[in-house]
C-alpha positions in Angstrom: -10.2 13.9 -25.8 -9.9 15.2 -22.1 -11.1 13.8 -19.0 -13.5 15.9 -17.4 -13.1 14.4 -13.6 -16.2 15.7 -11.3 -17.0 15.9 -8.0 -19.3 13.3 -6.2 -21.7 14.8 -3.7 -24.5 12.4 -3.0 -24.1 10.1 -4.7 -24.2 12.0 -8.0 -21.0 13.6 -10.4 -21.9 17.4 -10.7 -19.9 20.1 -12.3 -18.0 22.7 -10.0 -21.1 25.4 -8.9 -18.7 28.3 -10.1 -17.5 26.1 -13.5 -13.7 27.2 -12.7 -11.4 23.6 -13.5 -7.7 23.3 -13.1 -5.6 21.4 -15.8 -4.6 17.6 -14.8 -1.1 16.6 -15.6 0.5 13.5 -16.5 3.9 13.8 -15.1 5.6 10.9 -17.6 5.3 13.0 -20.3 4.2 17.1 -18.9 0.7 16.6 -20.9 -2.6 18.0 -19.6 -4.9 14.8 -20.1 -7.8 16.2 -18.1 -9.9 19.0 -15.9 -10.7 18.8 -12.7 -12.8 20.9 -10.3 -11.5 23.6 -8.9 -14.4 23.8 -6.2 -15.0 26.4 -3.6 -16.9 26.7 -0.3 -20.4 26.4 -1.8 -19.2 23.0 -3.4 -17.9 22.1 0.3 -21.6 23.2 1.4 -23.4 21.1 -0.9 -21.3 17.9 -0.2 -21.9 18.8 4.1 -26.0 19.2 3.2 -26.0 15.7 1.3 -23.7 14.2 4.1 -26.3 15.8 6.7 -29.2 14.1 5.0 -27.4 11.1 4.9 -26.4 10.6 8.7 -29.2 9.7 10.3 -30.0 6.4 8.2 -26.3 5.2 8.3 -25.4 5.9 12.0 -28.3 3.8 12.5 -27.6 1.2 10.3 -26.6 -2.5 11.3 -22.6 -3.5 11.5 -23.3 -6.3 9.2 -25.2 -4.0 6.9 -22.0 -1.4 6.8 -19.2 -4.8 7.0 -21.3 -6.0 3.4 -20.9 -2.6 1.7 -17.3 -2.0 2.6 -16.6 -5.8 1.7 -17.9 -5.1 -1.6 -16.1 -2.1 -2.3 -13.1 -4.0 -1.5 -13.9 -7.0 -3.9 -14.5 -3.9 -6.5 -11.5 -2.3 -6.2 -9.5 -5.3 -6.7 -11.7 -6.2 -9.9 -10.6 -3.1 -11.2 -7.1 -3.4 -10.2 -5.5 -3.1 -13.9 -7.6 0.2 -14.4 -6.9 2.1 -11.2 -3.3 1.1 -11.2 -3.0 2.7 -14.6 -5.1 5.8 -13.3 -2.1 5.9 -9.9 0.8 5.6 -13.1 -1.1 8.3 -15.0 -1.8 10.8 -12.7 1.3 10.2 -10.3 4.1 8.7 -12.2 4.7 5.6 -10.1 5.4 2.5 -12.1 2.3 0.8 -13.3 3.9 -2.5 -11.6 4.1 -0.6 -8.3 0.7 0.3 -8.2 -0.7 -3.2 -9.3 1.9 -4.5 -7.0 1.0 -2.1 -4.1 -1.3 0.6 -4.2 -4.6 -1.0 -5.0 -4.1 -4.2 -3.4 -4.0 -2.2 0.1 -6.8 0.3 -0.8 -8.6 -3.0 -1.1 -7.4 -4.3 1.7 -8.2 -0.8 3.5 -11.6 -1.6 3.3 -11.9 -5.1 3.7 -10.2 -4.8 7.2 -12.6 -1.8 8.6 -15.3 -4.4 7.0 -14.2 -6.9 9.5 -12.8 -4.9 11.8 -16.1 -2.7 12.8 -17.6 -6.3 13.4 -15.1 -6.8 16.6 -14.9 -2.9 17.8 -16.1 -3.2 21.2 -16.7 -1.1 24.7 -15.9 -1.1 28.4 -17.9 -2.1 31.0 -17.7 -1.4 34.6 -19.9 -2.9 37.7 -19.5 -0.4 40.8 -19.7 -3.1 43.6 -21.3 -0.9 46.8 -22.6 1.3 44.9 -25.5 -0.9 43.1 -24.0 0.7 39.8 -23.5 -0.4 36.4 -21.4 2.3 34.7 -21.0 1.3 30.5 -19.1 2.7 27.7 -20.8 3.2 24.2 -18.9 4.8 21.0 -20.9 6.9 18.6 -20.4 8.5 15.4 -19.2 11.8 15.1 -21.2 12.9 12.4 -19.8 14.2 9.4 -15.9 14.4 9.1 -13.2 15.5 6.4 -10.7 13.3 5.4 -8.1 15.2 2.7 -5.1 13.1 1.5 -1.8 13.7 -0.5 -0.4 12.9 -3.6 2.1 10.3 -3.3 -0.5 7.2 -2.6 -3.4 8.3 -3.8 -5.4 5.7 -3.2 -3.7 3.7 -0.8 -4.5 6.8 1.5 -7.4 8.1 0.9 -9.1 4.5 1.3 -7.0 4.4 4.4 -9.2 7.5 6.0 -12.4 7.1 4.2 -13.0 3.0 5.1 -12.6 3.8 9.0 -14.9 6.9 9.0 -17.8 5.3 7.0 -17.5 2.0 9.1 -17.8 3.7 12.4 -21.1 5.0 10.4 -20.2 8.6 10.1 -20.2 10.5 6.7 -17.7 11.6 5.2 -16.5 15.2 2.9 -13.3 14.2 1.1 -10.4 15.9 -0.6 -8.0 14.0 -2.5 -4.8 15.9 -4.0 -5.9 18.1 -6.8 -2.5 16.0 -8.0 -3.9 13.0 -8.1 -7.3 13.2 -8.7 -8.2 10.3 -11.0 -8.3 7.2 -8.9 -10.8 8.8 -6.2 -13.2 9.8 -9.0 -13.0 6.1 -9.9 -13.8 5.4 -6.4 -16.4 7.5 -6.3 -18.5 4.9 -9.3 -17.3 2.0 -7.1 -19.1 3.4 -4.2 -22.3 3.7 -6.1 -21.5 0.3 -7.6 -21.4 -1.2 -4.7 -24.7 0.3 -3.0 -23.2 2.4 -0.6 -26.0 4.7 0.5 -26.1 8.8 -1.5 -24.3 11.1 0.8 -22.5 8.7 3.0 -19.1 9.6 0.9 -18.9 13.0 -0.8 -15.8 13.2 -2.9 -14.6 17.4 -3.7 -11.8 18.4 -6.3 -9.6 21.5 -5.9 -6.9 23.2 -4.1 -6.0 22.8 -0.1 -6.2 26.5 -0.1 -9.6 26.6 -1.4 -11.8 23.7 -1.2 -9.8 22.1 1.5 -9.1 25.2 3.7 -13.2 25.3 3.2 -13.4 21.8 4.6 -11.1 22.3 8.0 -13.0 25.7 8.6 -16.8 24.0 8.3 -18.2 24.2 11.8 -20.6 21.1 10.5 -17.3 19.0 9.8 -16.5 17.3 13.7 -13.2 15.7 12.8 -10.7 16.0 10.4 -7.9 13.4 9.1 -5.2 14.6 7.4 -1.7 13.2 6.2 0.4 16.2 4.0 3.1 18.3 4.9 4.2 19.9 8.2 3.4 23.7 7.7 0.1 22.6 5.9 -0.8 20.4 9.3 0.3 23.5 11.4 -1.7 25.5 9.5 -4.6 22.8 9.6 -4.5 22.9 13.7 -4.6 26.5 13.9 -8.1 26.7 12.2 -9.6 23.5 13.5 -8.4 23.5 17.3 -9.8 26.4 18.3 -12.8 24.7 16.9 -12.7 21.8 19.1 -12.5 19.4 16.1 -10.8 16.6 16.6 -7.6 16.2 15.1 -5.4 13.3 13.3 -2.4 14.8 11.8 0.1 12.5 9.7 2.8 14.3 8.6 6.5 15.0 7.3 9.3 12.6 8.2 13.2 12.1 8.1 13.7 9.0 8.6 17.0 7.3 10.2 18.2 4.3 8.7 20.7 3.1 11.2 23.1 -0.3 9.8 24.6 -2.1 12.5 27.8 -4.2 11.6 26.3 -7.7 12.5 23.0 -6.8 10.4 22.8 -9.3 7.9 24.3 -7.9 5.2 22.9 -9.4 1.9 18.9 -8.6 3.4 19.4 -5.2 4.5 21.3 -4.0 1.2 18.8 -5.1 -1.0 16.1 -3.3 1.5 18.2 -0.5 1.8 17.9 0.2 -1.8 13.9 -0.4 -1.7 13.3 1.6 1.5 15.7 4.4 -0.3 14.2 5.0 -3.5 10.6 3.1 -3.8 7.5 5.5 -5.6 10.6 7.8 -6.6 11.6 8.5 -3.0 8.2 10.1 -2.4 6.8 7.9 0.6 7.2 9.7 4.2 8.7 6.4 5.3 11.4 6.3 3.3 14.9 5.9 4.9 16.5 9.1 3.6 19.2 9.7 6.2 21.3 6.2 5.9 23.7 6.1 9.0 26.5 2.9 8.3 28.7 1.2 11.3 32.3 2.8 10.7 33.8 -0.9 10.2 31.3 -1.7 6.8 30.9 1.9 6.1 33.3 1.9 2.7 31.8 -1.8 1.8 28.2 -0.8 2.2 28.9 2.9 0.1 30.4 0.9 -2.7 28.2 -2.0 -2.8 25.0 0.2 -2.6 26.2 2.6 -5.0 26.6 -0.4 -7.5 23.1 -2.0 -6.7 21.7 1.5 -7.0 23.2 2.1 -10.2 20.9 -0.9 -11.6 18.1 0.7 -11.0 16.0 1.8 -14.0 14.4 5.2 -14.6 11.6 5.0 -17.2 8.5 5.2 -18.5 6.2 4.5 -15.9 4.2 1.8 -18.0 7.1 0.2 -19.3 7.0 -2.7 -16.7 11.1 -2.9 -16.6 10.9 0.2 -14.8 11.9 0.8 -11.2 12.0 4.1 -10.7 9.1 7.0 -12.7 8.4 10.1 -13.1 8.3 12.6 -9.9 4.6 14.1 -9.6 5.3 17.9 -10.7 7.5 20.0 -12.7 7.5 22.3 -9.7 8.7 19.0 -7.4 11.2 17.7 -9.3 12.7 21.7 -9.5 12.5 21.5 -5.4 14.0 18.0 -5.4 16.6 19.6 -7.8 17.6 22.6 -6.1 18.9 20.3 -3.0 21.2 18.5 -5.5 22.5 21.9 -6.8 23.3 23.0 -3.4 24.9 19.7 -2.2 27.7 21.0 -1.9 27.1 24.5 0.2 25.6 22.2 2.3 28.8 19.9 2.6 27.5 16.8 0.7 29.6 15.4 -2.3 27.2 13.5 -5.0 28.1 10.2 -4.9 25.8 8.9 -7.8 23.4 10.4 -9.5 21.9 14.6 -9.1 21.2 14.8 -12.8 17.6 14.7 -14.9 16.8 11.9 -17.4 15.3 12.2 -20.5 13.1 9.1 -21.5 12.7 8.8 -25.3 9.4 9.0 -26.3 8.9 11.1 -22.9 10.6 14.1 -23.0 8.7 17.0 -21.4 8.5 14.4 -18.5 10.1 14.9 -14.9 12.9 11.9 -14.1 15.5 12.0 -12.0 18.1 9.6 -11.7 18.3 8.3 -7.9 20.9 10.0 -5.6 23.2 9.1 -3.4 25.0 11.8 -1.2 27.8 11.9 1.4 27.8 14.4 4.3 30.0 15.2 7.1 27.4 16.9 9.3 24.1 15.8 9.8 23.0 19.5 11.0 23.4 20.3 7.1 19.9 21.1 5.1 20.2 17.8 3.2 19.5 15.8 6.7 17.6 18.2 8.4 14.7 19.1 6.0 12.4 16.3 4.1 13.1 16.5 0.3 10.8 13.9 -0.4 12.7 12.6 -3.5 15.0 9.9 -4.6 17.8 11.3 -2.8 19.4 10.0 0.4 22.3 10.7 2.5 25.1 8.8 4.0 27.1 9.3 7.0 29.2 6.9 9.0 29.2 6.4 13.0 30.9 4.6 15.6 29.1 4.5 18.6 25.5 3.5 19.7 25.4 6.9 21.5 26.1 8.7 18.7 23.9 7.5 16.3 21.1 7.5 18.4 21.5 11.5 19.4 21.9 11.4 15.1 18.5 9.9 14.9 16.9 11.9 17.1 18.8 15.1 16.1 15.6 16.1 13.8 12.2 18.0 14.1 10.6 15.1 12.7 9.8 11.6 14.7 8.2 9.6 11.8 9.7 6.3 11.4 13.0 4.5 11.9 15.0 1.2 10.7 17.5 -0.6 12.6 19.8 -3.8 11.0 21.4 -5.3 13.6 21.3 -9.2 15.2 22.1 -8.3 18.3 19.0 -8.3 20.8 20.1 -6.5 23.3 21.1 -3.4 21.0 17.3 -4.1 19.3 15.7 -3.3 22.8 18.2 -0.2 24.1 18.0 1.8 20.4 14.3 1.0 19.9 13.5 2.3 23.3 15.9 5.5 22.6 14.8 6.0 19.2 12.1 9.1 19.0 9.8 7.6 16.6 6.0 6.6 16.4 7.2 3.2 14.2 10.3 1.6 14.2 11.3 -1.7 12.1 14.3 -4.1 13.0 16.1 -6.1 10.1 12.8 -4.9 7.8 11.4 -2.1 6.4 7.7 -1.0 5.4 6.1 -4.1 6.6 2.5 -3.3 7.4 0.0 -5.1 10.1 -3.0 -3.3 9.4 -4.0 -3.2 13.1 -1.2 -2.0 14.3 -1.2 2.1 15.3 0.1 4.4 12.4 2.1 7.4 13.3 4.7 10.1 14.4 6.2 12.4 16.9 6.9 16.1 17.3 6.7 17.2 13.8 5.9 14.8 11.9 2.0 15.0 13.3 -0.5 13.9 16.5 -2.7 11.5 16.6 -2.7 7.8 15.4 -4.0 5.6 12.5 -4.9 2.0 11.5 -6.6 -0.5 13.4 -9.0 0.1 16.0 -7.2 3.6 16.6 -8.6 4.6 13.5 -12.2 3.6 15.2 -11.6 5.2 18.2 -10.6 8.5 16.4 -14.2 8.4 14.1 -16.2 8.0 16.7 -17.1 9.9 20.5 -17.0 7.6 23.4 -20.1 8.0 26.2 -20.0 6.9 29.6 -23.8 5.8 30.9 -23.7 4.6 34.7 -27.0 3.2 35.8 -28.0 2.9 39.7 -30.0 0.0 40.4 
């Protein structure tokens, strides 16, 4: 039997208004499991109207009121962690341990922290001695904003937009990847589950070019929150800025891992191979230009190659597995196609480049994890984001160099560095063009921290109270007395 996935516009799952679907795919096994809506601007409409109706009751409810509901939702999710972890493995072909292990723990955690968070959130205050002034800051809702998230953490991102929006007390149109649609239609029943009021958090299915192209362009829609791909965000800032919407962009990344000799060795191989390959590659933090100190270069390539070579690619519910399906057919052909070319581009394969046929799951898309050297880091394969469980090796021999190597990309995401040495930590960190940066670590989150990139890869910033700041519009009130 298919799953018929719906949209959730106040509070209620309604069919599409023009009853067009689009086929939902399990990528383990190439299967349509499900529909899903493919909805179009009057579906957008609807979900504005209910969020509209819905504003003026949750703007104006209490902190403590909001902190409850988003507590609860939290406590939900993680009650339901074996259910939407196998939704994540279904939909996206991440290991089922991956998602239990990751995924829903932080959408829960996504929610708890904005619960607390919104608690603290405070303003400025300023006295205006000789004046007999009192000038004071107060943050207020936006109104009604879009959030629209990707495919390769469903639910780890989309909670990561949604939770800050809602607990400023604004509501919210969402667009989850017409990908990976399954877990936010769960959320959608933990919403109502937990009490959250009708209309605070409208959830719409269907393609950026229709539903969420109809989202960006709704004059009624004040902000919009988006993490995807670089020409999709350019694309996005074209319509909406002209609009005076305000913007959070979090996008595309090529990310330098940079391995000092006097890292410690042991910590940052078995990381390397984690930050390399984790959710098939597909994270925008993953480390996929590896840069290696000349003197350990021909250690590290042999030793990684051998660790990597453990890895397992399977079935994503087998629990042995490390490494599962990519998302698409049409993916795994792009990821492909840079492994073809390898070689025009300079690279030579050292492990890896070939598909894998899972018994049992043939017609899936697997890929065995790929290691390639290059000469040049101009070439394509370190220049443009593949987003697949491929990664590139080059070795250096000066701080300089690998530095101007770093920074020799469009993209500004993130960065690691291995190295002991403190005063190499503080010159490359501060050289390093990068919006986050981890030394002797990698992917190692403090939810109040600020969340985000440089040139290309986006504007903007996410997590903690920037995330509050962003949802809501700050008003100065100065009062003579």
């Amino acid at each position: 039997m298919k799953q018929i996935i719906k949209n959730y516009i106040g509070g209620e799952f309604v069919n599409p208004t023009n009853d067009e679907w689009i086929d939902n795919l399990n990528p383990s096994n190439g299967e349509v499991y499900g529909k899903i809506p493919n909805s179009s601007v009057k579906d957008i409409q609807m979900a504005v109207d209910a969020a509209k109706k819905a504003f003026p009751i949750w703007s104006n409810s209490t902190l403590n009121k909001r902190s409850e509901i988003l507590a609860k939702i939290a406590r939900l999710i993680q009650e339901k962690q074996q259910e939407l972890a196998t939704a994540e493995a279904k939909d996206n072909g991440k290991p089922l341990a991956l998602a239990k292990k990751i995924d829903i723990p932080r959408a829960s955690s996504n929610f708890q922290f904005f619960a607390n968070a919104i608690t603290q959130f405070s303003s400025d205050s300023h006295e205006s001695v000789g004046y007999d002034a009192f000038n004071f800051t107060v943050r207020e809702p936006l109104g009604i904003v879009g959030c629209i998230s990707p495919w390769n953490l469903p639910l780890y991102l989309f909670t990561w937009k949604i939770a800050p929006a809602i607990a400023a007390g604004n509501c919210v149109v969402a667009k989850p990847s017409e990908i990976t649609p399954l877990s936010a239609f769960l959320l959608g029943e933990i919403c109502n589950q937990a009490g959250l009021p009708k209309g605070v958090l409208n959830i719409v299915h269907g393609k950026g070019s229709s539903a969420g192209e109809a989202i960006v362009k709704h004059p009624e829609i004040k902000a919009i929150s988006f993490t995807g791909g670089t020409i999709t965000g350019s694309h996005i800032a074209k319509i909406a800025s002209p609009m005076f919407k305000k913007l959070s962009l979090e996008l595309g990344g090529k990310n330098p891992n940079i391995i000092f000799s006097d890292c410690n060795y042991e910590d940052m191989l078995i990381t390397t191979v984690r930050s390399s390959f984790a959710n098939q590659g597909q994270i925008c933090l993953c480390g996929s230009r590896i840069f290696v100190e000349e003197g350990i270069y021909e250690k590290f390539k042999k030793d990684f190659i051998a660790e990597v070579g453990k890895l397992k690619v399977g079935n994503p519910f087998d629990e042995s597995t490390d490494i599962g399906a990519l998302v698409s057919k049409k993916h795994l052909e792009k990821v492909k196609s840079y492994i073809d070319a390898s070689e025009d581009y300079g690279g030579k394969i050292l492990y890896g480049g070939e598909k894998v046929n899972i018994e049992g799951c043939e017609k899936g898309y697997y890929l065995q994890p790929t290691v390639i050297e290059v000469k040049d880091n101009q070439c394509r394969l370190n220049q443009e984001e593949i987003f697949g469980p491929i990664v590139t090796l080059m070795p250096f021999k000066k701080e300089k160099e690998v530095i101007e190597m770093a920074n020799g990309v469009k993209y500004g995401l993130s960065a690691t560095l291995w190295t002991n040495n403190l005063n190499r930590t503080m010159r490359v960190s501060k050289c390093l063009e990068v919006g986050v940066l981890w030394v002797n670590t990698w992917l190692l989150r403090d939810l109040r921290t600020p969340f985000g990139g440089m040139k290309a890869s986006g504007i903007g910033r996410e997590g903690g109270f920037e995330a509050l700041r962003f949802f809501t519009e700050l008003k100065n009130i100065c009062i003579k007395y």
